[in-house]
KOLZAZA-170614 format. One record per residue (C-alpha): residue in three letters; x, y, z. Coordinates in pm, whole numbers, plus 50000, padded with zeros to 5 digits. Layout:
> ALA  X  Y  Z .
...
This chain:
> UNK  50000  50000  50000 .
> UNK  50151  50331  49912 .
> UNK  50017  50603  50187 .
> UNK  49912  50865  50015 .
> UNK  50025  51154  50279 .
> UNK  49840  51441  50097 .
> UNK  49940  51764  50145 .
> UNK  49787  51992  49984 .
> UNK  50028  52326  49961 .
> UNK  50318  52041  49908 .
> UNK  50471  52072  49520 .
> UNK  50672  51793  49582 .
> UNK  50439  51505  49650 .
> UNK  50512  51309  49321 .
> UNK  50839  51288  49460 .
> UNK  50732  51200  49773 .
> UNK  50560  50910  49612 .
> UNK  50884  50829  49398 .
> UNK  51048  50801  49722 .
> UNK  50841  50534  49895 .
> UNK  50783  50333  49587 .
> UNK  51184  50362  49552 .
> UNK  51225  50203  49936 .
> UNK  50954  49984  49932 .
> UNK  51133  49784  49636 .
> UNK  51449  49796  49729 .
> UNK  51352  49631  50032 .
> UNK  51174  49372  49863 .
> UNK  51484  49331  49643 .
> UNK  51671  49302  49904 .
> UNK  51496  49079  50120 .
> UNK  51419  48793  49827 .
> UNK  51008  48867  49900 .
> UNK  50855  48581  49636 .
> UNK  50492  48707  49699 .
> UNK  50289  49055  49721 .
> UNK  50002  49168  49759 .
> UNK  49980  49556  49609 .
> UNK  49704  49760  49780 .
> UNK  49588  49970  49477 .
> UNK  49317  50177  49320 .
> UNK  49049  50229  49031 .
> UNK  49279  50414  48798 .
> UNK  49618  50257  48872 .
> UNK  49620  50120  48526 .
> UNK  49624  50460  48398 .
> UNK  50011  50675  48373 .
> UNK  49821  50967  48377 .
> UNK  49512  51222  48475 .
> UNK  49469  51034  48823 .
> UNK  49594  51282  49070 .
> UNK  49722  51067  49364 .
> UNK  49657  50779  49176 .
> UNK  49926  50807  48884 .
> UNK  50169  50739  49180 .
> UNK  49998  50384  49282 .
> UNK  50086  50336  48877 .
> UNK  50425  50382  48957 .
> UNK  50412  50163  49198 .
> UNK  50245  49904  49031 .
> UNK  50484  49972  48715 .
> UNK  50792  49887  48968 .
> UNK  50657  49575  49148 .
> UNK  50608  49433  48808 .
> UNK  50974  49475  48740 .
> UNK  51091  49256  48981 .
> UNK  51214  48978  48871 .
> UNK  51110  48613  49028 .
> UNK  50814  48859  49238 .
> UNK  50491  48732  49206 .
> UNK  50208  49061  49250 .
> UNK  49885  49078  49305 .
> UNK  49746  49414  49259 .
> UNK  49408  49461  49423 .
> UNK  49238  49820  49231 .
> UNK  48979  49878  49551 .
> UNK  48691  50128  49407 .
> UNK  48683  50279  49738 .
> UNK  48799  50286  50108 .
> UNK  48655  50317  50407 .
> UNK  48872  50603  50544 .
> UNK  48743  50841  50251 .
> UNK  48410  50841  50499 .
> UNK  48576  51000  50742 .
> UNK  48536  51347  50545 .
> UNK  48135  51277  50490 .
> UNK  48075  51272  50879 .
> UNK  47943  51611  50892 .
> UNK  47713  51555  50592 .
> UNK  47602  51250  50748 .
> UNK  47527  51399  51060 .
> UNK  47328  51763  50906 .
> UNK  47176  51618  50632 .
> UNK  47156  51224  50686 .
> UNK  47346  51101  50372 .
> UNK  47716  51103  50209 .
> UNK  47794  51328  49965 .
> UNK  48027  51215  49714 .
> UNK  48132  51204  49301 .
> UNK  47926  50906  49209 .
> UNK  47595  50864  49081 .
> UNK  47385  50689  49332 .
> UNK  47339  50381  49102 .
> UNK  47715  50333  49053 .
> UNK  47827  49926  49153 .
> UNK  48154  49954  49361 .
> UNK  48265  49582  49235 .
């Protein structure tokens, strides 16, 4: 899972990304890991036009260079932390607020 550590004001948060993904391999390198599980996201597949996304791409992109590794990448639609904004709404009004259609199928 590559934290996404947000910061809004921050110009540098690609490279903060770069950085993690960087350690996080090498220490799977280093270490001989044989199996991983990648917690991802809806538009990792994507290099570009994701926001945070585009760096679980990266990541992705880098766990599939590693030789004799065998990934799993898991693209969740949606976590439970991105509630934790919509507790006010759900408290005022009685409902999440959010940028899907109510119909959409999280599956």
């Amino acid at each position: 899972m590559l934290q996404p550590n947000y910061i809004i004001t921050s110009n540098e948060f690609r490279a903060y990304q770069k950085s993690v993904i960087n350690t996080i391999v090498s220490a799977l390198e280093q270490a001989e890991v044989k199996n991983v599980v990648s917690l991802s996201s809806w538009g990792a597949d994507k290099e570009k036009d994701t926001g945070p996304v585009t760096g679980l791409h990266l990541l992705e992109q880098r766990l599939n260079q590693i030789e004799q590794l065998n990934v799993l990448h898991l693209r969740s639609g949606y976590f439970m932390e991105n509630l934790l904004s919509q507790i006010k709404n759900i408290l005022i009004h009685d409902f999440a607020r959010g940028p899907f259609l109510p119909d959409v199928q999280f599956l």
